[in-house]
C-alpha positions as CSV (number, residue, x, y, z in Angstrom):
1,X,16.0,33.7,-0.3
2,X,12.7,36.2,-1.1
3,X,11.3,37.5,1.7
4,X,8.1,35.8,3.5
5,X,4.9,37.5,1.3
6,X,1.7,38.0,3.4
7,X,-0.2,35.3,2.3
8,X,-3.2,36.2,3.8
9,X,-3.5,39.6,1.6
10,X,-5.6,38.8,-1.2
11,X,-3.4,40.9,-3.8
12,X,-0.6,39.4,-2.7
13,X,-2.2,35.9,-3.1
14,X,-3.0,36.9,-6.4
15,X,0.5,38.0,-7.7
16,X,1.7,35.1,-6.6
17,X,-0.9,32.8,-7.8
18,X,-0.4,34.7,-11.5
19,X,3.6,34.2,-10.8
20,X,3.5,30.4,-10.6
21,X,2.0,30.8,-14.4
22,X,-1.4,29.1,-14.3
23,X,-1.5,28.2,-18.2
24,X,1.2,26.1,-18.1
25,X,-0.3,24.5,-14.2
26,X,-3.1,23.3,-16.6
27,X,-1.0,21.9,-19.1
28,X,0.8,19.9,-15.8
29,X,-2.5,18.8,-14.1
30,X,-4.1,17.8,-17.7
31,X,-1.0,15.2,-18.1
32,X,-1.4,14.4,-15.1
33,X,-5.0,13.6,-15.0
34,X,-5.2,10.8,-17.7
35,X,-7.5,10.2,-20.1
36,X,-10.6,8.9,-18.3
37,X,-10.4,11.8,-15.7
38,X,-10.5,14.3,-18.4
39,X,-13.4,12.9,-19.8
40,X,-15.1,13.7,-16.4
41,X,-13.5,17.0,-15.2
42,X,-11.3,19.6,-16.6
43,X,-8.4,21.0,-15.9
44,X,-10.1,23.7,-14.7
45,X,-11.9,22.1,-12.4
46,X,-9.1,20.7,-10.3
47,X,-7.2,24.1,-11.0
48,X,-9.9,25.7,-9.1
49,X,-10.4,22.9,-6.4
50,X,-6.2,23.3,-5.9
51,X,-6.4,27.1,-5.5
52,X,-9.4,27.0,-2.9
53,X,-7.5,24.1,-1.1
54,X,-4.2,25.8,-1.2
55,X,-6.1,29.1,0.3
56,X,-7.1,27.6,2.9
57,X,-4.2,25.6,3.7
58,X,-2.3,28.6,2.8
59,X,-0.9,29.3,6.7
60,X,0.6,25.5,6.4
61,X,3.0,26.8,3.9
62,X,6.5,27.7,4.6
63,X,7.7,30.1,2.4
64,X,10.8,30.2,0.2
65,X,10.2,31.4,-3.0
66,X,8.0,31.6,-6.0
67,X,9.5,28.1,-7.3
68,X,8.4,26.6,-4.1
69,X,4.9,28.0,-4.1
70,X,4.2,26.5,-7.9
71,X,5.4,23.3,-7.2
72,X,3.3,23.5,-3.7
73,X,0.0,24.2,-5.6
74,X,1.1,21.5,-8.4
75,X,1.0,18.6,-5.0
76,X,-2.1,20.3,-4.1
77,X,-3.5,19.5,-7.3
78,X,-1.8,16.3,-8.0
79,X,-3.9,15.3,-4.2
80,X,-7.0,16.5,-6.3
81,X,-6.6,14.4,-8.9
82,X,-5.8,11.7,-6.7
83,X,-8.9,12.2,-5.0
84,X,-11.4,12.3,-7.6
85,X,-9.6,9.0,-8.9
86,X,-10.3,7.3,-5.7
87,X,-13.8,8.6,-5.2
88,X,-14.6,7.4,-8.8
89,X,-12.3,3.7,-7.5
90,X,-15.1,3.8,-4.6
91,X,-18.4,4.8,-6.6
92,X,-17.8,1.8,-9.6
93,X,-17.1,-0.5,-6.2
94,X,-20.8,0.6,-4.7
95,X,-22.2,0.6,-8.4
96,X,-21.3,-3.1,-8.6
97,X,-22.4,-3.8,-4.8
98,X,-25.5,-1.3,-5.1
99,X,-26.0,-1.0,-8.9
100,X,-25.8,2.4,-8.5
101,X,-23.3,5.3,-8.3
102,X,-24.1,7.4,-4.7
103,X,-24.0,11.1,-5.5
104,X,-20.6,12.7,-4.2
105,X,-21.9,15.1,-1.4
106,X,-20.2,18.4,-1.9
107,X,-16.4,18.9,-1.2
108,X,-15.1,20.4,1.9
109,X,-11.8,22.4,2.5
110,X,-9.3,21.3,5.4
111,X,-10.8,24.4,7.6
112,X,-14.9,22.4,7.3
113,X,-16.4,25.5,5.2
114,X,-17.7,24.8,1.7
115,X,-15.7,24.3,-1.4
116,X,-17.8,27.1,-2.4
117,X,-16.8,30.0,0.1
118,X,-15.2,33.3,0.3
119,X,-12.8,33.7,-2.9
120,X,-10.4,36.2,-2.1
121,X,-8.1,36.3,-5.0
122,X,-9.3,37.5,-9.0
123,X,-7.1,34.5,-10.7
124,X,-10.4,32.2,-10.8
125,X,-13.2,34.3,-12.3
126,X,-14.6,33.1,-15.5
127,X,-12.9,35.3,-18.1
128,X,-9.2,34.8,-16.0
129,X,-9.8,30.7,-16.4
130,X,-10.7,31.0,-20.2
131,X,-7.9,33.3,-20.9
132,X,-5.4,31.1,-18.9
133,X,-7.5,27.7,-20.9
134,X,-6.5,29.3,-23.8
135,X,-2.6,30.3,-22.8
136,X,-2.5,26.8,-21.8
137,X,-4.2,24.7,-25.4
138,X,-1.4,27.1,-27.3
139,X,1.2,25.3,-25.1
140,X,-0.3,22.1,-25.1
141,X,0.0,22.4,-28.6
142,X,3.3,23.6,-29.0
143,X,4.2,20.8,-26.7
144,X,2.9,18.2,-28.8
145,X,4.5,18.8,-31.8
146,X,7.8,18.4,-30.1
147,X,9.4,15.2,-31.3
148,X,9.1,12.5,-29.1
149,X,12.4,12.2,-28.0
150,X,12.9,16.2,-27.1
151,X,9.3,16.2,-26.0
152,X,9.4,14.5,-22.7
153,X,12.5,16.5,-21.4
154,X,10.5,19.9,-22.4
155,X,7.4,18.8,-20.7
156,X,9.4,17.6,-17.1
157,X,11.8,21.0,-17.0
158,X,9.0,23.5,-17.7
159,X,5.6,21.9,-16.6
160,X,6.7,19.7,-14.0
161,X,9.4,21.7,-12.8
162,X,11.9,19.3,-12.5
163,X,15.5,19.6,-12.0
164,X,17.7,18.3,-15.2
165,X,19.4,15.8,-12.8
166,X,15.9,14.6,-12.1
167,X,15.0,14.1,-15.4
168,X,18.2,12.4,-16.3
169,X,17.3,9.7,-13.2
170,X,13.6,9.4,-14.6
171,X,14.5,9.0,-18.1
172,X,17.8,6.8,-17.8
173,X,19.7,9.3,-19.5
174,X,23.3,11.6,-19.0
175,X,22.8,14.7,-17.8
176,X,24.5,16.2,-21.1
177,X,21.8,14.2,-22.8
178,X,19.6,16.0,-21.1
179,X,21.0,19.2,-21.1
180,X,20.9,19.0,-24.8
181,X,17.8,18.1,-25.7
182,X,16.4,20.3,-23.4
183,X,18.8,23.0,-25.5
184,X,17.2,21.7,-28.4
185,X,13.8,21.1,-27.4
186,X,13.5,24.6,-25.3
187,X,14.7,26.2,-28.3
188,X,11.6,24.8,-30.7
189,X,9.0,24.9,-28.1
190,X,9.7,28.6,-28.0
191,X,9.9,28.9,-32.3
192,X,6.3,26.8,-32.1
193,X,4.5,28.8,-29.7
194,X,5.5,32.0,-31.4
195,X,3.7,30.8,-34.6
């Protein structure tokens, strides 16, 4: 087990923050997010509303390694999304009962300060996002031309972080089954995003 990193250093947050591999959190959150989401938000958006979230929840953690702390900031975002699905649930509710949409008053983080405070790590200025944006469309797209049936067990082991006995139980499939496409599919991911 890695030893307990001081969260609360913004250089440290930042390493870690760039270890959990932020290109390929988008390309999690995006397939996450569904369709009509996306054409609301990006994935930066909920990217950045996970990181600010995750800061300040950041003493809640319990630390156990760099695994742990990606798949902690992918719940936080997964809660995001959920969020802005049910506040958009509640606003076409008070649209029909009102006929209009009330304007969503600006989000607060679990300590009551702004969504729009202090920032203490570099991972979400402008040109960070659009280089990680980028990183992320090239894996999207590598992703994508996956055949369908390789494609899904790609996507679960190195987006979602899944365990291959996981993804054998979601896909009603043998583990060797998995194993192998995973093999397979690894394999060509890697060949695609080279070119």
């Amino acid at each position: 087990m890695e030893p307990a990193p001081n969260l609360d250093d913004p250089a440290v947050w930042t390493h870690l923050v760039e270890a959990a591999n932020p290109a390929s959190l988008l390309v999690a959150i995006g397939s996450r997010m569904g369709a009509e989401l996306r054409a609301r938000l990006s994935e930066e958006d909920i990217w950045q509303e996970a990181l600010m979230k995750a800061w300040s929840a950041r003493r809640s953690f319990t630390w156990a390694d760099t695994p742990s702390f990606r798949r902690w900031l992918l719940r936080i975002a997964e809660n995001c999304i959920g969020d802005h699905r049910d506040y958009e649930l509640a606003g076409k509710r008070d649209m029909r009962r009102n006929g209009s949409l009330a304007l969503r008053s600006g989000s607060s983080s679990d300590d009551g300060t702004s969504g729009a405070s202090f920032e203490p790590w570099g991972s979400t200025t402008p040109s960070r996002i659009a280089s990680e944006k980028e990183r992320a469309e090239k894996m999207r797209a590598a992703l994508d031309r996956l055949p369908e049936e390789l494609r899904e067990v790609v996507r679960l082991r190195l987006f979602e972080d899944l365990l291959l006995e996981e993804i054998a139980v979601r896909l009603d499939l043998g583990i060797s089954a998995v194993r192998h496409r995973f093999r397979k599919g690894s394999e060509l991911y890697q060949r695609l995003l080279r070119d």
